[in-house]
N, C-alpha and C positions, 0 to 999 in steps of 0.2 A: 673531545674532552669528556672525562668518564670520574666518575664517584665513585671509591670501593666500601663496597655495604654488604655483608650476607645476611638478605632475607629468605624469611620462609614464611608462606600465609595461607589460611586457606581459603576462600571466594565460593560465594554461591550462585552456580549457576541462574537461578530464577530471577533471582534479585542485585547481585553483584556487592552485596556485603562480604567488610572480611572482615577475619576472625584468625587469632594467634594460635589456637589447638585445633584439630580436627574435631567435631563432635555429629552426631546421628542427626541431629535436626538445627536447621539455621533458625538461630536467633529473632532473624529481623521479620523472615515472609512466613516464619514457621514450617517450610519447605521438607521435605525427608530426605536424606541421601543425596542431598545436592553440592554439597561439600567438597571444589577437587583442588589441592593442593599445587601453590605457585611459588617454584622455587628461580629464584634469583641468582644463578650460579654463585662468582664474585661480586659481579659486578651489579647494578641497579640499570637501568633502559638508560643507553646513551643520548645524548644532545645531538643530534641533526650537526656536523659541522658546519654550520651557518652562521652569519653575523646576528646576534640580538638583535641590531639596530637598522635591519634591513627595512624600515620604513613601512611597512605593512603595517597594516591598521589594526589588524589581529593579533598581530605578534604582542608580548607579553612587555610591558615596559618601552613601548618604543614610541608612547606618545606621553609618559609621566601619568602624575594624578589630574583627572578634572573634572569640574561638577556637572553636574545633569544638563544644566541650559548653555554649559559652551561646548557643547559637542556638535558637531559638525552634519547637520543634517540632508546632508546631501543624498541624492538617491544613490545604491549603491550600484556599481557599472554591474551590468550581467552582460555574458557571452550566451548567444541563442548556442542549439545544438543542432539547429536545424530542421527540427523535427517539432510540431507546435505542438502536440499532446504532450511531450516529454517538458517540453518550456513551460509546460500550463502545471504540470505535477510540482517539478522544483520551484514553481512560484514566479513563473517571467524568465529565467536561462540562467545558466550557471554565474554566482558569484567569485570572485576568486578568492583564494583562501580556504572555500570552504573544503570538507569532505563529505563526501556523499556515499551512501551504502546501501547496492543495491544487492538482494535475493532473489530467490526463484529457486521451484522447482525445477531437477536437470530436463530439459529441453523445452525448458518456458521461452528460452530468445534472450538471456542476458545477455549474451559473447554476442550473439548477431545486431542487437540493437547499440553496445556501445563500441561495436566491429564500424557499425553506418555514421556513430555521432561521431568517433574520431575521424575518420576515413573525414567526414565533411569539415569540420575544425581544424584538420591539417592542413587544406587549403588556404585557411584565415591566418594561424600562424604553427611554430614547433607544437606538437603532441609527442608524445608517447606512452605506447600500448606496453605492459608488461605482462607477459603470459608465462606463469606458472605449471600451467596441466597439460598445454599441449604445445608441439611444437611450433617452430615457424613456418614449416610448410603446409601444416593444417591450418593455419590462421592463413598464409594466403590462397589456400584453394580456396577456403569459404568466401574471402574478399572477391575472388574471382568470380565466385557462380554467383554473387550477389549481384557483381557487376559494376564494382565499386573500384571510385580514384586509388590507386594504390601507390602514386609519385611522392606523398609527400611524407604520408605517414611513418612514424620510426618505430621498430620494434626492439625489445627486448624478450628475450627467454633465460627469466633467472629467477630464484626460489631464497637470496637472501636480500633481507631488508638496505642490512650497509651498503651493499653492492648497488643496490636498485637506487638509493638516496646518491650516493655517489656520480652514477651514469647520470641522474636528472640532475645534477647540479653544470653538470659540465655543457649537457644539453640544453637546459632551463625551458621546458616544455612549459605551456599554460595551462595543457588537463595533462593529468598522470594517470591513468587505469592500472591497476594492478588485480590480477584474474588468477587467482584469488586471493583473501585475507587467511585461507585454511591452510593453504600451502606454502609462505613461506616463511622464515625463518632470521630467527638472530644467534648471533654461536654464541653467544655468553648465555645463553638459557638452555637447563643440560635437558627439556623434555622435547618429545616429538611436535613436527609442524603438525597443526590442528589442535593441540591441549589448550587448556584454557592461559595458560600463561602464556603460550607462544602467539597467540588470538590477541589475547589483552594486550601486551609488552609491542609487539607489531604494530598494530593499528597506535597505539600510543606515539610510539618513532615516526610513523608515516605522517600522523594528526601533528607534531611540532613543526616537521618539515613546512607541511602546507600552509603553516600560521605565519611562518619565518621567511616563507619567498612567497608567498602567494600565487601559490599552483592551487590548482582545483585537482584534487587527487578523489578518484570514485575507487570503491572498492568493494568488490564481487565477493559477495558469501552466499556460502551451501545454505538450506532451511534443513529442518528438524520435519520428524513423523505430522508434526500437530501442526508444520507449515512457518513457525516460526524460525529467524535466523538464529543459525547454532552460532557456539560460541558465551564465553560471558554475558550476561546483563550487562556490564558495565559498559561493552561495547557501543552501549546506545546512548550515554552520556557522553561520548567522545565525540560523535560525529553530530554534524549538522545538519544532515538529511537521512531520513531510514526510507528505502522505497520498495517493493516487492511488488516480482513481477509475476501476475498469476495467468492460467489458463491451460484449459485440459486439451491431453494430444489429439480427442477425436475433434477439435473443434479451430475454426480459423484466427481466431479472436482472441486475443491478450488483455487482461485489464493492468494497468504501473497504477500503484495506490500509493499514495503515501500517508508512510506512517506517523515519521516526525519532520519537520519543515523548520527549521530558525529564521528560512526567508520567506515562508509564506504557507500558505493555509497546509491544514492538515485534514487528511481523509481528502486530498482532492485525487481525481480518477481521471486517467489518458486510458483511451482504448487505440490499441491497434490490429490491423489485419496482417497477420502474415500470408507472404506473397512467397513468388518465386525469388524475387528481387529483397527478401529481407522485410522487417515491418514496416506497416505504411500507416499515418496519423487516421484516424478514422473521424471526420470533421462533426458526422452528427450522429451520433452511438445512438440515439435516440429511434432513431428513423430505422438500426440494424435492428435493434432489438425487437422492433414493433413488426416486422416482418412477420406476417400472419396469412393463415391459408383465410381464403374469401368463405370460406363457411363456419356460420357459427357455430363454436358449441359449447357447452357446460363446462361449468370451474375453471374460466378464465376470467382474468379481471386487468385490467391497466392502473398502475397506481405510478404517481411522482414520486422520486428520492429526489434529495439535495446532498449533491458530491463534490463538496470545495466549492467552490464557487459556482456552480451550475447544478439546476436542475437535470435527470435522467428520468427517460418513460421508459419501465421496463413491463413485463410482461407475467403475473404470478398464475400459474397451476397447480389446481384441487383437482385431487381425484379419491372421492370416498367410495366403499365396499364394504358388503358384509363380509365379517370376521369368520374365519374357518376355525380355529383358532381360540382358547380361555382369556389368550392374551393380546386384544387388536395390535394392529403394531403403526406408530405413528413415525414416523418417517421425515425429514424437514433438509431437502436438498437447497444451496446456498441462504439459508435460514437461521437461526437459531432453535434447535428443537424442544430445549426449555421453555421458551416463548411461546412455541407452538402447543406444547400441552396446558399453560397459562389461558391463554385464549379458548382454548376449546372448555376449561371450565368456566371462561366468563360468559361462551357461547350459549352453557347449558344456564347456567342461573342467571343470566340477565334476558337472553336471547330466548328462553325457552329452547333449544333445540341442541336433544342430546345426541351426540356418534359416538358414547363409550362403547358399544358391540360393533362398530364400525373400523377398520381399515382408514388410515387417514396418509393421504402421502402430497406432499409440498413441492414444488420444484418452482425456483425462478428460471427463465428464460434466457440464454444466452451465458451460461456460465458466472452471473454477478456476482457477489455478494449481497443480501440487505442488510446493512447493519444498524440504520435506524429505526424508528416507530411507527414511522411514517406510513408504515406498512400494513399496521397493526387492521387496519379496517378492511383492505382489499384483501386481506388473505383469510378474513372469516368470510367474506362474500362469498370469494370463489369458493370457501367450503361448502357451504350452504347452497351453492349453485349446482355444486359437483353432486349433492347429495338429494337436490327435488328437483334434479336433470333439466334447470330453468337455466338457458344462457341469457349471459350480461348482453345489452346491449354492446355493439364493437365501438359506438358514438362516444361510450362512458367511461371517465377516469377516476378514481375515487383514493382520497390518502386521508389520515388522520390518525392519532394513536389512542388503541383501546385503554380505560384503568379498569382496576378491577373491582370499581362498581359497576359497571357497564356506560358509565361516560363515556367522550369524544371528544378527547382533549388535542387544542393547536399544537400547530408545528410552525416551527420557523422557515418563515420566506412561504408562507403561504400564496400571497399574491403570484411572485415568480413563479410558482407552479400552474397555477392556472394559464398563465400569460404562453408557458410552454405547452400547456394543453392543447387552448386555442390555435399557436402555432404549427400544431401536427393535425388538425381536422378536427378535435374534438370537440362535442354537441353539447354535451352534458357532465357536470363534475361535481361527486358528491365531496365536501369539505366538511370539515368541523365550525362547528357557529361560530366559534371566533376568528375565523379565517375568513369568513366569507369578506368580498368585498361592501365596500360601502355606496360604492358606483357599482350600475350596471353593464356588462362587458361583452359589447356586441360578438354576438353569434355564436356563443356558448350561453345554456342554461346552469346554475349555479344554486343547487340544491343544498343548505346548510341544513347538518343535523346535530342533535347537542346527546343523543343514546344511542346505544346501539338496537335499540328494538324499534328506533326511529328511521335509523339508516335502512334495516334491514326491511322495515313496513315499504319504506320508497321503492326500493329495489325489486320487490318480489312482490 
């Protein structure tokens, strides 16, 4: 069933507003040049040939109007994938209906990780795989060397949306993969697969499907220079999961983040190991991270994050030098390096201790992220470590967020952190004063500081 409409719009990439003229800078985010035009051949994005009334809870109209307190609060069913870092990201395992949308850099492990969860789901009940990029007999050599069931699994190799909606109606799969969102195609839109209309209009078709039968449809996008998923903004209003899968080639270790969740916490983190046999859940990322030669040395420090639901102990490195150089150059490997020259001014005027003639260069451990504040204290230590060649005790964990008076302001799930401390060996944990516990917590010392010229007195 199809509407005849000719539009023409034009959409911005950054933020996913549109706009009836093209013009140099968008309206809403202020953006430059992000302007690309979505033309609507005839026709407007067709309706999924499916019943309205197919009973799905999703679906639009297929339960009337009703008010807040007589909605049905039942827990929503989830399908594990098999894989408990992955079930721990989406929030408990896949719900059905939903859509989920995963990235990656190319040879991050998206094809191999959702090659393993179908490959295991087809077991339980119909899946299928739709692969756009590569053939069918690339996808089963990989299955092979993985060493994966390959009896039940169904595949398709096709690049238009009708045709893919079509085969899964007939099939009635319970997850739908389609590999990728860049590649394929609807014929009533006259621009190339990958533009921003054929991205949008797509995922649009595929998001009705999934509301209207209640398949769980994921789908595979390319990222952008800066790491973000290309394509529209608006793509990120469509779906109900955004997940990205990161981790660099020299390294064994995959972090799945998630970005957005509608079923469950967001920024929570799966770590995996890639193997010869494909990724494997990594149960205590905690324990990879901390993996440390037995000799001490300078500008190392341990601090707690809080990621989704769980505390992580990672591992930060400072390494200061004199500057050769007019220009030191300050350097902040999975950090923020705004933050990082923030901090070294509050170092110098709260702290006393200047490194503007100094070399300053950051690196967390293990390829993380930090993207909370939590940080903000163990990463002036380790500088100041790295810099009066004083190593940290290995006993010591230390978290809290600097401001920029030189305070030592809480973080949340303070307790939890320490409690993980404890549970890896640790002696000693410097905290911010309001974090400290109110009981004392056999066999760790718990050192509250409320400055930074307090922390750093204790420390050195």
């Amino acid at each position: 069933m199809s509407k005849t409409k000719t539009k023409t719009a034009f959409v911005c990439n950054d933020c996913g507003a549109d706009f009836t003229r093209w013009q140099g800078q968008c309206g809403e985010c202020k953006a430059w040049n992000t302007l690309s035009e979505v033309r609507l051949g005839g026709t407007t994005t067709r309706t999924p040939p499916v019943s309205k009334t197919a009973g799905y809870a999703g679906s639009a109209g297929a339960q009337g109007v009703q008010t807040l307190n007589d909605i049905d609060l039942e827990k929503l069913p989830r399908a594990s994938s098999g894989n408990a870092e992955f079930d721990r990201v989406l929030g408990g395992g896949m719900v059905p209906g939903s859509v989920i949308l995963m990235g990656g850099h190319p040879g991050a492990g998206k094809s191999t990780l959702l090659l393993q969860t179908m490959c295991y789901l087809a077991q339980q009940g119909p899946c299928l795989y739709v692969t756009g990029e590569e053939s069918l007999q690339q996808v089963a050599m990989r299955a092979q060397r993985l060493q994966l069931p390959t009896d039940q699994l169904k595949m398709l190799s096709e690049t238009n949306v009708e045709t893919i909606v079509q085969v899964a109606l007939v099939e009635r799969p319970k997850v739908l993969v389609v590999d990728s969102i860049q590649v394929v195609h609807l014929d009533d839109i006259s621009s190339a697969p990958g533009s921003v209309s054929q991205v949008r209009e797509g995922a649009a078709y595929l998001t009705r499907f999934a509301k209207q039968t209640g398949t769980v449809v994921i789908l595979v996008g390319h990222v952008t220079k800066d790491g973000s998923i290309a394509g529209p903004k608006v793509l990120e209003h469509m779906i109900d999961a955004s997940l990205l899968l990161e981790g660099e080639h020299d390294t064994r270790f995959r972090t799945l983040r998630g970005q957005k969740n509608r079923f469950g916490a967001v920024n929570e983190l799966g770590v995996f190991a890639m193997t010869e046999t494909g990724l494997k859940a990594v149960a205590n990322p905690s324990a990879i991270f901390l993996n440390r030669d037995e000799a001490v040395s300078s500008g190392s420090t341990i601090v707690a994050m809080w990621e989704g639901t769980r505390p992580l102990l990672v591992e930060i490195q400072a390494l200061v030098d004199d500057s050769h150089t007019g220009h030191p150059k300050r350097v902040a490997v999975g950090t923020d390096a705004n933050r990082l020259n923030m901090l070294l001014a509050v170092l110098h005027r709260h702290g006393g201790i200047m490194v503007g003639d100094q070399d300053v260069f950051v690196n967390v451990v293990g390829g993380v992220k930090v993207l909370e504040t939590s940080a903000d204290l163990a990463l002036l230590v380790a500088i100041v470590s790295s810099l009066r060649n004083t190593a940290v005790p290995r006993d010591t964990l230390i978290f809290g967020e600097v401001g920029l008076s030189g305070e030592i302001r809480p973080v949340p799930s303070g307790q939890e952190r320490i409690r993980e401390a404890v549970k890896h060996g640790f002696k000693r944990v410097v905290v911010p004063r309001s974090n400290a516990p109110t009981k004392s917590i056999e066999g760790v010392k718990v050192v509250a500081v409320a400055t930074l010229s307090e922390a750093l007195q204790s420390l050195f």
